[in-house]
N, CA, C and O atoms as a Maestro MAE file, in Angstrom:
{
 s_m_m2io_version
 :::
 2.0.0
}

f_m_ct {
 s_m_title
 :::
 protein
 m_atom[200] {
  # First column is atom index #
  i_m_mmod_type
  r_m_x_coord
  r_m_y_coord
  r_m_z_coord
  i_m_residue_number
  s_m_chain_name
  s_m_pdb_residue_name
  s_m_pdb_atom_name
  i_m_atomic_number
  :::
  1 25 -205.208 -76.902 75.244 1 A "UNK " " N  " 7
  2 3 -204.783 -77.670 74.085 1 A "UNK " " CA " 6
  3 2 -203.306 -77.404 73.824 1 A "UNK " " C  " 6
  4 15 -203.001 -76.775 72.811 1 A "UNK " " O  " 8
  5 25 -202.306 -77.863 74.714 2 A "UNK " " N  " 7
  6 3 -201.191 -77.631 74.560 2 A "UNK " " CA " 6
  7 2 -200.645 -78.991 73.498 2 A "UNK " " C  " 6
  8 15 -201.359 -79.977 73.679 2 A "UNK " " O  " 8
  9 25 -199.671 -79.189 72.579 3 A "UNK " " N  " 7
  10 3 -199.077 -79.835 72.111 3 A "UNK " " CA " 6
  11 2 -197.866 -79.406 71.421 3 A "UNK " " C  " 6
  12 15 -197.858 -79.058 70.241 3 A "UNK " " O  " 8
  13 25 -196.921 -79.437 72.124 4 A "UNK " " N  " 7
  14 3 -195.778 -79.148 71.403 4 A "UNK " " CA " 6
  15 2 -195.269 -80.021 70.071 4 A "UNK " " C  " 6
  16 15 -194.521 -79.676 69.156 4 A "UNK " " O  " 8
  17 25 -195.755 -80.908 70.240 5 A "UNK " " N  " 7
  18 3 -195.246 -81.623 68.873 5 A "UNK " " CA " 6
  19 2 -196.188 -81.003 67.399 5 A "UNK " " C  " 6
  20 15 -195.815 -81.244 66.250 5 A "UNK " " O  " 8
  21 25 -197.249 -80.309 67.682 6 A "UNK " " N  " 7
  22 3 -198.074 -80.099 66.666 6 A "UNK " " CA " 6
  23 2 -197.724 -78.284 66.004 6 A "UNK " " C  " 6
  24 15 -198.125 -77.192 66.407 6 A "UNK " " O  " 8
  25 25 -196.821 -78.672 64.868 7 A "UNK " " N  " 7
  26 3 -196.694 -77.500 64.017 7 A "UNK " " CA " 6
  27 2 -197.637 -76.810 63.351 7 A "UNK " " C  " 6
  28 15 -198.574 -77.533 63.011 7 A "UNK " " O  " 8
  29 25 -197.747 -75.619 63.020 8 A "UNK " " N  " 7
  30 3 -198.734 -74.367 62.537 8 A "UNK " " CA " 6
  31 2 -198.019 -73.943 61.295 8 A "UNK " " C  " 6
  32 15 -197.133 -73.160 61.637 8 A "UNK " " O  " 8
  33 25 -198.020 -74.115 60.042 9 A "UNK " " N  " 7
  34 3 -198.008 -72.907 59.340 9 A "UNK " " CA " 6
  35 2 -198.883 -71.845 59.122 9 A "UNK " " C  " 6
  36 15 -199.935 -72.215 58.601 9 A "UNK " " O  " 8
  37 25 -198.821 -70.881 59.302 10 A "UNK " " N  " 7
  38 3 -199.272 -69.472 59.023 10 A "UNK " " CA " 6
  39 2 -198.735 -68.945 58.235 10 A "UNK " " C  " 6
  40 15 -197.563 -68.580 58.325 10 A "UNK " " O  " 8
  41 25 -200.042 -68.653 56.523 11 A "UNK " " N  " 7
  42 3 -199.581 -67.962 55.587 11 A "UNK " " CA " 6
  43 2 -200.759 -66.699 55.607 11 A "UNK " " C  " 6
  44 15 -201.985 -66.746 55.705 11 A "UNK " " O  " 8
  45 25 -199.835 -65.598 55.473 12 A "UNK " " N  " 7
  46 3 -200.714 -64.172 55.656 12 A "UNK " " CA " 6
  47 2 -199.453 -63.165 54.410 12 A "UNK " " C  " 6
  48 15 -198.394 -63.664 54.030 12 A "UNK " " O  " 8
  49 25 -199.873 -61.935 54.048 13 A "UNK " " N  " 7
  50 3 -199.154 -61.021 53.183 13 A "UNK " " CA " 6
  51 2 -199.166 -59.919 54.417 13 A "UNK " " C  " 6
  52 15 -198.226 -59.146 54.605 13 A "UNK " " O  " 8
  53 25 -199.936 -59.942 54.941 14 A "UNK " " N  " 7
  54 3 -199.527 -58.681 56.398 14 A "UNK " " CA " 6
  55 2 -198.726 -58.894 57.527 14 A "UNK " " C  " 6
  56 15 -199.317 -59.287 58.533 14 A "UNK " " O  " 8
  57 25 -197.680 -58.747 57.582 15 A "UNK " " N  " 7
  58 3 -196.852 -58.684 58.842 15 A "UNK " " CA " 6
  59 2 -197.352 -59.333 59.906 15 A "UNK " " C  " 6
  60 15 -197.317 -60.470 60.376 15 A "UNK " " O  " 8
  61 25 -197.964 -57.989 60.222 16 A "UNK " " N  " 7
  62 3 -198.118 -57.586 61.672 16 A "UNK " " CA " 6
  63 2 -199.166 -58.104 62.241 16 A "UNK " " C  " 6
  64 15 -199.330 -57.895 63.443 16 A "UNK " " O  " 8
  65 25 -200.423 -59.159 61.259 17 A "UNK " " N  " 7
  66 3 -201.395 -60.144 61.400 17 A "UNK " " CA " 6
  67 2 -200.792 -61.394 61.998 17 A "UNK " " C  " 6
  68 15 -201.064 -62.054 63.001 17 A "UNK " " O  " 8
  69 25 -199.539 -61.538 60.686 18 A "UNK " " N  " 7
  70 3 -198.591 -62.652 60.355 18 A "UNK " " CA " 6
  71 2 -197.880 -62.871 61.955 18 A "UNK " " C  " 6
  72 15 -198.018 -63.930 62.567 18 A "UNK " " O  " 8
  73 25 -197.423 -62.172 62.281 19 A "UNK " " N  " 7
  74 3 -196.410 -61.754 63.452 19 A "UNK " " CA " 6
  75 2 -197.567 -61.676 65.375 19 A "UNK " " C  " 6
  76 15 -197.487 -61.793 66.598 19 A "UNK " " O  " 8
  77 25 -198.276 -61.457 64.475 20 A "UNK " " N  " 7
  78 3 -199.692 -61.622 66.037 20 A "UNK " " CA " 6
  79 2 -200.263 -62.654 66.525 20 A "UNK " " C  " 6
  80 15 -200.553 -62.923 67.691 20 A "UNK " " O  " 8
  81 25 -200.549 -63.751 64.670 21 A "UNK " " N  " 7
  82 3 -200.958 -64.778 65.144 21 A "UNK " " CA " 6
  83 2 -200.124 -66.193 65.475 21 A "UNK " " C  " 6
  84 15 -200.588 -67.254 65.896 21 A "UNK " " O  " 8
  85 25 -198.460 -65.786 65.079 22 A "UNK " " N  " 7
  86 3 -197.475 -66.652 65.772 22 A "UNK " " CA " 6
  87 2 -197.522 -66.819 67.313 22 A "UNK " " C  " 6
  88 15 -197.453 -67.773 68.087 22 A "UNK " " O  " 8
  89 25 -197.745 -64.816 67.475 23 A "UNK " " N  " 7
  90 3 -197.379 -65.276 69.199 23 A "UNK " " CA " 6
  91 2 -198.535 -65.889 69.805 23 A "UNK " " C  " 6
  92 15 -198.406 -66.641 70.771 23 A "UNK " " O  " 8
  93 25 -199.611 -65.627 69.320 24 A "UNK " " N  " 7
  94 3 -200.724 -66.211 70.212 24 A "UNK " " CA " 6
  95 2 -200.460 -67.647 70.238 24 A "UNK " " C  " 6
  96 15 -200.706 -68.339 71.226 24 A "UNK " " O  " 8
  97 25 -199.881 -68.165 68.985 25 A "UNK " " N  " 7
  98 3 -200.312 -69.633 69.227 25 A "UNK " " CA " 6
  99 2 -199.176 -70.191 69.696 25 A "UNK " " C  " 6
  100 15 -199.351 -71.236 70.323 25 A "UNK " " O  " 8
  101 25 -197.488 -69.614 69.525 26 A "UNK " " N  " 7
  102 3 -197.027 -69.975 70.491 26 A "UNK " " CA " 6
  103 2 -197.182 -69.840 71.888 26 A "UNK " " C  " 6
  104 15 -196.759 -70.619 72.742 26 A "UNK " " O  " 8
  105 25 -197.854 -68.736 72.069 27 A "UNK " " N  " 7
  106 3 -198.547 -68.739 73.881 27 A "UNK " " CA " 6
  107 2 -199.110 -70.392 73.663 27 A "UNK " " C  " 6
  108 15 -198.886 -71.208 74.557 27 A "UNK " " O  " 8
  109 25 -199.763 -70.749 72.559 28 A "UNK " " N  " 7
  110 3 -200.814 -71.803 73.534 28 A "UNK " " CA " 6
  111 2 -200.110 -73.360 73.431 28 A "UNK " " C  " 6
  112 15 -200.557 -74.478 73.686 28 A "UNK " " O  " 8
  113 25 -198.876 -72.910 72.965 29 A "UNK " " N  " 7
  114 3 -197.826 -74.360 73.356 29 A "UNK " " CA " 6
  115 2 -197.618 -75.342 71.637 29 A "UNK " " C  " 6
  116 15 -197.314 -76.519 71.448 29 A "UNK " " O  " 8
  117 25 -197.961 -74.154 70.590 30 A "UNK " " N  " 7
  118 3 -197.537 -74.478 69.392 30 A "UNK " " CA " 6
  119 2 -196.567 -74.265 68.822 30 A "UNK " " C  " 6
  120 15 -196.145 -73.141 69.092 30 A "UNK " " O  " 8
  121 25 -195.562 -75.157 67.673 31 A "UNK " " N  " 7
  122 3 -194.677 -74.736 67.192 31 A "UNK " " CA " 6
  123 2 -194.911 -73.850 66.128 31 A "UNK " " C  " 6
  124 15 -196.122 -73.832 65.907 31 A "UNK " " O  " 8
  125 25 -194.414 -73.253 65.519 32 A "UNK " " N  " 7
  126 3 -195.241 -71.930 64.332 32 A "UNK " " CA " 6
  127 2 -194.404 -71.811 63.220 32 A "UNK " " C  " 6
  128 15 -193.345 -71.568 63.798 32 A "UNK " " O  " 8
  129 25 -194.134 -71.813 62.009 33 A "UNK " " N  " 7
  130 3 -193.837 -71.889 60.593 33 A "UNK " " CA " 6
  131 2 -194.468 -70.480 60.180 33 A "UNK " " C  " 6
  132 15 -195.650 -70.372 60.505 33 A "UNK " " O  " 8
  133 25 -193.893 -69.352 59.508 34 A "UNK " " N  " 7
  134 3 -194.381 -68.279 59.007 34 A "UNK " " CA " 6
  135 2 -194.425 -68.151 57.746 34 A "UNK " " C  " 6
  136 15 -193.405 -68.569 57.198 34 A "UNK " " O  " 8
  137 25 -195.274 -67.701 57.001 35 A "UNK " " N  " 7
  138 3 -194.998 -67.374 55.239 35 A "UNK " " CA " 6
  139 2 -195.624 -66.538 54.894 35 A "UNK " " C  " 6
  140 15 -196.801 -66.732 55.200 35 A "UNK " " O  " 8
  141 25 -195.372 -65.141 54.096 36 A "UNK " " N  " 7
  142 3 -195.977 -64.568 53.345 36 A "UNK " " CA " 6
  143 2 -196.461 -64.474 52.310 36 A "UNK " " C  " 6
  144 15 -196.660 -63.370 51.803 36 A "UNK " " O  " 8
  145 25 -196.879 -65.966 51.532 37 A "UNK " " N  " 7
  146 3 -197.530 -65.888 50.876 37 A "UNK " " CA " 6
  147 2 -197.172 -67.394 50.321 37 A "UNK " " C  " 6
  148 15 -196.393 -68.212 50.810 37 A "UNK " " O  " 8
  149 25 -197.928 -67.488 49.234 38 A "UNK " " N  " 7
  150 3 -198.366 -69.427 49.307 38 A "UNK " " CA " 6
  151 2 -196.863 -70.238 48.778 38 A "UNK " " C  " 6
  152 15 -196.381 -71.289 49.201 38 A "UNK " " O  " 8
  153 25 -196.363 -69.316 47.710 39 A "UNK " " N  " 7
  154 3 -195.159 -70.338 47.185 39 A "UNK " " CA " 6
  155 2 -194.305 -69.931 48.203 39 A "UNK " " C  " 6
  156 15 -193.174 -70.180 47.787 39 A "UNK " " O  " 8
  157 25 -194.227 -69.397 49.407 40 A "UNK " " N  " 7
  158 3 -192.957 -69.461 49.839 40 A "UNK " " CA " 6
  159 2 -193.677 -69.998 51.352 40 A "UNK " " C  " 6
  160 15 -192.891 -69.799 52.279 40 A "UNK " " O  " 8
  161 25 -194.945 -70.608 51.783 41 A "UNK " " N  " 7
  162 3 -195.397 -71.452 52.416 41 A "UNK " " CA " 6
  163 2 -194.964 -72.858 52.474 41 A "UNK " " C  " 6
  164 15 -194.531 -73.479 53.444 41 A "UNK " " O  " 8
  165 25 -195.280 -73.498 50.501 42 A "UNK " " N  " 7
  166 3 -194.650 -74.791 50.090 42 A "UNK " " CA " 6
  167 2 -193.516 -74.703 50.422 42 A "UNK " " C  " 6
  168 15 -193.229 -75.627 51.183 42 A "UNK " " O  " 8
  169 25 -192.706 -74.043 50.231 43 A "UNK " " N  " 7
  170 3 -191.139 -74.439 50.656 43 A "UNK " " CA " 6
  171 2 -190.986 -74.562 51.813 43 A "UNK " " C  " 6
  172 15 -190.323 -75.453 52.343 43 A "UNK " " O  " 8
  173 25 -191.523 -73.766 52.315 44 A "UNK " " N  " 7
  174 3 -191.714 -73.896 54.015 44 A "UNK " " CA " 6
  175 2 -191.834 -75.189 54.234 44 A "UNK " " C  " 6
  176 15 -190.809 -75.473 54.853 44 A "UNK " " O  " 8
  177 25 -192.321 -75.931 54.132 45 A "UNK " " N  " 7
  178 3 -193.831 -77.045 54.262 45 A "UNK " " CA " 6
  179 2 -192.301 -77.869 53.539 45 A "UNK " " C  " 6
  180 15 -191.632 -78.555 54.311 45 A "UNK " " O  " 8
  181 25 -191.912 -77.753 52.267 46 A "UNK " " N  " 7
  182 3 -191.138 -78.781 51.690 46 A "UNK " " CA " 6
  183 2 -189.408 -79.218 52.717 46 A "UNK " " C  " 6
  184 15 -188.693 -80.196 52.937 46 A "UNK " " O  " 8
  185 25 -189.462 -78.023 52.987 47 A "UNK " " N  " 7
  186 3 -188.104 -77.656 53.853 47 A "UNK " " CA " 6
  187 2 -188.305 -78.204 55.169 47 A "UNK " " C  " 6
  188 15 -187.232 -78.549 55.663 47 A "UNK " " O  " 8
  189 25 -189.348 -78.415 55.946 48 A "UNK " " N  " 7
  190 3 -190.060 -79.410 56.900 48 A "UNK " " CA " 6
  191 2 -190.021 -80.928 56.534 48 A "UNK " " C  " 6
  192 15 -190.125 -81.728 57.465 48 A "UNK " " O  " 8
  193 25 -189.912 -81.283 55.563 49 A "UNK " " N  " 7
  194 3 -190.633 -82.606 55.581 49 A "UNK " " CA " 6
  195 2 -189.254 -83.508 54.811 49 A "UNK " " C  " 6
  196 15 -189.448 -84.595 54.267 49 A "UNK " " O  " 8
  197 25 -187.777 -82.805 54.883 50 A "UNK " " N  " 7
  198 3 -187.312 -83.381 54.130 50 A "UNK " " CA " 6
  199 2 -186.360 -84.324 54.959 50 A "UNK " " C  " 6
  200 15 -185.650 -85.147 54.382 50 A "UNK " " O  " 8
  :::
 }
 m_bond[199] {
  # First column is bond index #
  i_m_from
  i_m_to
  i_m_order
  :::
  1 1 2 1
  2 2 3 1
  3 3 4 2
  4 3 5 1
  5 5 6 1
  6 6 7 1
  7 7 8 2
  8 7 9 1
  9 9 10 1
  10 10 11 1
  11 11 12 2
  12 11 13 1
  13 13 14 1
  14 14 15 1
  15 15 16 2
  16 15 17 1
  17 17 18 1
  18 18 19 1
  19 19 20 2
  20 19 21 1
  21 21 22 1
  22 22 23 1
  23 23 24 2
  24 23 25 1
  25 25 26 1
  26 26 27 1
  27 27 28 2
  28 27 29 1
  29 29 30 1
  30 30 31 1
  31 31 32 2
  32 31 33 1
  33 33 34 1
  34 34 35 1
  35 35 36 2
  36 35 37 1
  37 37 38 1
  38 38 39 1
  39 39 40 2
  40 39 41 1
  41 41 42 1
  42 42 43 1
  43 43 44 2
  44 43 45 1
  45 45 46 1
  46 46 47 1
  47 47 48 2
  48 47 49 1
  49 49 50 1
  50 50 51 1
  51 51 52 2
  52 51 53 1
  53 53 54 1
  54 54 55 1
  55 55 56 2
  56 55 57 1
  57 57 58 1
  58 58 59 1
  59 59 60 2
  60 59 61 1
  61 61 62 1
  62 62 63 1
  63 63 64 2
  64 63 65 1
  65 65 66 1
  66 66 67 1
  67 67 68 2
  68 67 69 1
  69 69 70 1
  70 70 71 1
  71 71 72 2
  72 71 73 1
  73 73 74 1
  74 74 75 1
  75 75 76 2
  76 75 77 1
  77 77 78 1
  78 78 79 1
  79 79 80 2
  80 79 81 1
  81 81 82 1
  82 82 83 1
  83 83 84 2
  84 83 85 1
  85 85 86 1
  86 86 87 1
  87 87 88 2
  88 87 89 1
  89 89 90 1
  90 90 91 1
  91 91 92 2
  92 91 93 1
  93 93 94 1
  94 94 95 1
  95 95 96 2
  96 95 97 1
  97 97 98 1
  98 98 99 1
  99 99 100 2
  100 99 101 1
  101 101 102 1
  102 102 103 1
  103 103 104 2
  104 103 105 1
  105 105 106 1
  106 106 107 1
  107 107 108 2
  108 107 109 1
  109 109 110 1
  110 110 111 1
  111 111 112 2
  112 111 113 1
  113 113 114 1
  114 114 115 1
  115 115 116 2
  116 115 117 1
  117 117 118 1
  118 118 119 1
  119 119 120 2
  120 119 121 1
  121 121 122 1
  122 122 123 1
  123 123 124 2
  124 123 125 1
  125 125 126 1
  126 126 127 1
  127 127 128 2
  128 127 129 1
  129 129 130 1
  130 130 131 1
  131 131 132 2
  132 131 133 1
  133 133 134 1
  134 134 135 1
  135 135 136 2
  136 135 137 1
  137 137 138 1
  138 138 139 1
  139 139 140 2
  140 139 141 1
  141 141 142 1
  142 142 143 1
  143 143 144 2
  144 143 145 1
  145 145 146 1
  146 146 147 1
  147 147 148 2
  148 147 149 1
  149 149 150 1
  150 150 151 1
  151 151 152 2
  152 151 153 1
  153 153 154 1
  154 154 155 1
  155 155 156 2
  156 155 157 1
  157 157 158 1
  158 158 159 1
  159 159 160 2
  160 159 161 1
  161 161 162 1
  162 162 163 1
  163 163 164 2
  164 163 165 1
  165 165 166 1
  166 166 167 1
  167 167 168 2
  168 167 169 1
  169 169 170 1
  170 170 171 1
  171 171 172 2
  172 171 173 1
  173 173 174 1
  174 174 175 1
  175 175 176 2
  176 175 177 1
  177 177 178 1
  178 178 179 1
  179 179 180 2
  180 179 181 1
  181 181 182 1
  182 182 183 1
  183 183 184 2
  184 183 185 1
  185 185 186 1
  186 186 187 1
  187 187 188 2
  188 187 189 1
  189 189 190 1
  190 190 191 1
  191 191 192 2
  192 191 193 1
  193 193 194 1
  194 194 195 1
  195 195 196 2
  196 195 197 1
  197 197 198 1
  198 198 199 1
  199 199 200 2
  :::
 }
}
């Protein structure tokens, strides 16, 4: 299931969860968005779409 056009946000408060499950899914040919926690997800997400 490779698709490079298909972005991931990942919101986690643990790092090193946060930081594990980027690489996996960039292994599987995803782009990846990180956040530690939900309001700084939306911006994420808002800062994407503008």
């Amino acid at each position: 299931m490779k698709n490079a056009s298909t972005t991931i946000l990942i919101i986690d408060d643990e790092p090193a969860f946060l930081q594990s499950m980027a690489d996996y899914l960039e292994d599987q040919g995803f782009q990846v968005r990180m956040a530690q926690n939900g309001r700084v997800g939306l911006e994420v997400m808002d800062n994407e779409h503008q």
